[in-house]
N, C-alpha and C positions, 0 to 999 in steps of 0.2 A: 540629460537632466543635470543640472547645477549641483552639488553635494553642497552641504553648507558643516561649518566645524563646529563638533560639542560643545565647545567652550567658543563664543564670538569674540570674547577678547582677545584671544588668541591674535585675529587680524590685525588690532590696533598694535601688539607686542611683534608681529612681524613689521608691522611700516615703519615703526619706531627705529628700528636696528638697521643700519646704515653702512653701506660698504667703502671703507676711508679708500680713495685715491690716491693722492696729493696731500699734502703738508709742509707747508714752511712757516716761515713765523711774516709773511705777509698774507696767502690765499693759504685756505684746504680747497677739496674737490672732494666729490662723494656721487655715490648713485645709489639712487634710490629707487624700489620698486612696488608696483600696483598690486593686490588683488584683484582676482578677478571681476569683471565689473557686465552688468547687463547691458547697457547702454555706452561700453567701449570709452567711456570719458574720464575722466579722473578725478575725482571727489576732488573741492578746492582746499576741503579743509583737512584732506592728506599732504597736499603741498605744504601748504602751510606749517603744519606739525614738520614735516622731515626737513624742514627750513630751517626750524630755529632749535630741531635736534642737531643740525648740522653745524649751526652757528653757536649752539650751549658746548660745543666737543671743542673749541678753539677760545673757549675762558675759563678764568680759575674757576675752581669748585666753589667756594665761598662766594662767589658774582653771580648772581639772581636776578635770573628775567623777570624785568618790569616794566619792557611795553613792545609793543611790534607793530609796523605799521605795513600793509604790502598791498599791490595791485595786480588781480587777476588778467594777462593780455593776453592770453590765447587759451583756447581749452587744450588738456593735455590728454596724451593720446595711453591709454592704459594696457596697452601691448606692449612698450617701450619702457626702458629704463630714462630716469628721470636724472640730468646731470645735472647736481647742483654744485655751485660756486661760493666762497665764503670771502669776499674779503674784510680785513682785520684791520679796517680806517682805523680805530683809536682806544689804546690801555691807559687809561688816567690815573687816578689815584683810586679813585671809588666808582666809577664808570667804564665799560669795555662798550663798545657801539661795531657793530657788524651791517655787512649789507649781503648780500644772500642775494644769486640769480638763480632761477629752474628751467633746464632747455631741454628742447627735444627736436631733433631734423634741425639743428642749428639754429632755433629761435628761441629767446625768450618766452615761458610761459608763465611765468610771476617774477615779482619782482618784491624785495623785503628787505626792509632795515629793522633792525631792532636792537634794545639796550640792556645791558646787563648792570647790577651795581652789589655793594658790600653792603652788608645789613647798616643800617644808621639807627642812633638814634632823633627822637621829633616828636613835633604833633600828634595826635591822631585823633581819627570821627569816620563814620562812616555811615550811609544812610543805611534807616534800619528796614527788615526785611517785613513784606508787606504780610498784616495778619488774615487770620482765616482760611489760609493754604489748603486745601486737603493733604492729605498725608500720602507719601509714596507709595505705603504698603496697601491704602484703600485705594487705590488707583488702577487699572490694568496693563497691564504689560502692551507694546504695538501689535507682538505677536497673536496676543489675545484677540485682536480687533479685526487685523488683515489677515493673518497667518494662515486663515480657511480660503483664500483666494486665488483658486488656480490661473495664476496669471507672474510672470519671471518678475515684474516689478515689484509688484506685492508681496513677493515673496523673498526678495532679497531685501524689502524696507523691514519684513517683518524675524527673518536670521541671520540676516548676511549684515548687521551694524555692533559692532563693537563695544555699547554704550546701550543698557535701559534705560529706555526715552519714557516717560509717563506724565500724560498729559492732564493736567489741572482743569482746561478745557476741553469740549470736545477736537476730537484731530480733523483732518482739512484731507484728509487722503482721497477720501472718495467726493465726499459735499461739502458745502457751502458750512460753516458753523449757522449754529440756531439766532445769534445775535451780530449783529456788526458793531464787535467793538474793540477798539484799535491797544488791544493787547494779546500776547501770548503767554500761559505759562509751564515750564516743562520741569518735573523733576529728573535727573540723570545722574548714570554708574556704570563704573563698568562691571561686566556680569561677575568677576571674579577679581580676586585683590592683584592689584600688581604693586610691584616693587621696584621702583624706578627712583633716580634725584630729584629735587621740585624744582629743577631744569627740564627734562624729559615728563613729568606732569604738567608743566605749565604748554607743553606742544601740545600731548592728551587732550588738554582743556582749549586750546585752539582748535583743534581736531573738531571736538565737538558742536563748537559754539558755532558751527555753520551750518547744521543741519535747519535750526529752525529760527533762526535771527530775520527771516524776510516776512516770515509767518504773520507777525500784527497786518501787517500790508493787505497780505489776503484776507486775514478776518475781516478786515476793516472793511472791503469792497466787498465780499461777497464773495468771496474765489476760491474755489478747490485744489489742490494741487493735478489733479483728474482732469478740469477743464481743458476742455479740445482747444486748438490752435492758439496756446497762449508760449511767450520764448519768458523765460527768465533766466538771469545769469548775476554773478554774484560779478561787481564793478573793483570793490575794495575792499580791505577790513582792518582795524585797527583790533586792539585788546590792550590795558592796563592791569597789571599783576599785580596787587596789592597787599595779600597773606596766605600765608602756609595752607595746603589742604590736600587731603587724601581723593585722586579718580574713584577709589571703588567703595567711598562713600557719599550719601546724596548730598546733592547738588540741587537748590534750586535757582533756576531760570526764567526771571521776569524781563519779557521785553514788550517791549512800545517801539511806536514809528512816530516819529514827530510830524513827518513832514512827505508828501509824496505829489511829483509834477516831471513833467517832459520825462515821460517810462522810465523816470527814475524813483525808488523810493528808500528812504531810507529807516534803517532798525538799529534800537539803542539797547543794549540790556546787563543786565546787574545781574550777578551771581552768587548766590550765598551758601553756608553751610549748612545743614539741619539746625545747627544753632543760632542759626543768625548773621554770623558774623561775614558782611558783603567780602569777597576773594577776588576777586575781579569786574573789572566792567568792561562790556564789549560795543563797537558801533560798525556795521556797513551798511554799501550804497548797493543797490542791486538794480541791475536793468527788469523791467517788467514790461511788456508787450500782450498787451490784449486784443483780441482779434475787434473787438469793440471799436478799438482806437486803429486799427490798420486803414 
């Protein structure tokens, strides 16, 4: 039987923390490692995160992640240590730019460039966050919903994630939502405070923003995450970092799909604070294969 930990943040605060390799002032190297996982694969948006924790550890402290772009090319194997690569293309004046590989058995299993820069000042506007939310605290926990499900999936969806997921809609775990309409919305936290740089928050916030970014897709057609014989896989994903914000307070999560053809469909989403104030906005492509279309 799986043991699951008291505290689930706990997981996010072990994948965060990274074993240096390597260092010179062209590449680092690092490894990095899984939790346990049901299904032997590797969350993409653990990659992701230990990515650009690896690449925030090779720029000055004042350079702040504001944007990351990478591609999913192999699924990664979660018995294995994860070797990542950093090189250090370019220190500007106000911009640092890294590229970031992840391998395992000598292959490429992602691949990431992303940019750091020095507070400036500018403009500013942001779109505002959509009204009549429900609120976090009147929402249920996943645990609440699945956690009675004697079955390893449901029950590592419902202790074993890092991050209170609370859904504004109904969730897609078991059925179909009640409407097809081509949005998702999630509030999210992690269960207890962590104290990290908003270098190492802004991986957190990658970390997360891949659990339910393809979700419009399925509302949208009708689809459960349950449905028999269907493959889905995450293609790409970008993130733009835009202001200051705390993981282990909420977070809301509005996404849309603008667009879905050739098993491919893609999710757009904006991030906000409890107050409003949009923190980021997220977009990927995800392969979707319905037995429908086989």
């Amino acid at each position: 039987m799986t043991s699951y930990p008291d505290d689930p943040t706990d997981i996010l605060r072990d994948v965060l923390k990274l074993e240096r390799v390597t260092a010179d002032e062209h590449t680092s190297t690092f490894l990095g490692h899984t939790p346990p996982q049901t299904r032997g694969r590797v969350f993409g948006g653990q990659v992701m995160a230990q990515s650009l924790v690896a690449a925030s550890h090779s720029v000055d402290a004042d350079r702040l992640l504001h944007s990351m772009h990478c591609y999913f090319i192999r699924a990664g194997d979660a018995t294995q240590p994860l070797h990542i690569t950093v090189d250090h293309h370019r220190d500007g004046r106000s911009f640092s730019v890294r590229h970031v590989e992840v391998s395992q058995h000598d292959k490429v299993i992602l691949s990431l460039t992303c940019s750091f820069q020095t507070m400036a000042e500018g403009v500013e506007h942001y779109e505002p966050m959509p009204e009549g939310i429900p609120h976090p605290n009147d929402l249920p926990p996943i645990s609440a919903l699945i956690g009675m499900i004697d079955d390893p999936a449901a029950q590592e969806l419902a202790y074993h994630r890092p991050f209170d997921i609370r859904y504004a809609y109904e969730p897609l775990f078991i059925r179909p939502g009640s409407e097809k309409v081509n949005r998702n919305i999630v509030w999210m936290k992690t269960f207890t405070p962590v104290n990290v740089s908003p270098n190492v928050a802004a991986a957190g916030l990658a970390f997360v923003s891949d659990y339910t970014i393809l979700e419009p897709i399925l509302r949208n057609h009708g689809v459960a995450w349950s449905a028999p014989g269907k493959s889905i896989a995450s293609l790409d994903h970008a993130m733009w970092f835009h202001r200051p914000f705390s993981l282990d307070e909420w977070l809301l999560f509005v996404q849309e799909s603008p667009s879905a053809q050739s098993a491919r469909g893609l999710g757009v989403g904006y991030i906000y604070t409890l107050e409003g104030q949009l923190v980021a906005t997220v977009a990927q492509e995800g392969m979707l294969r319905l037995p429908k279309f086989s």
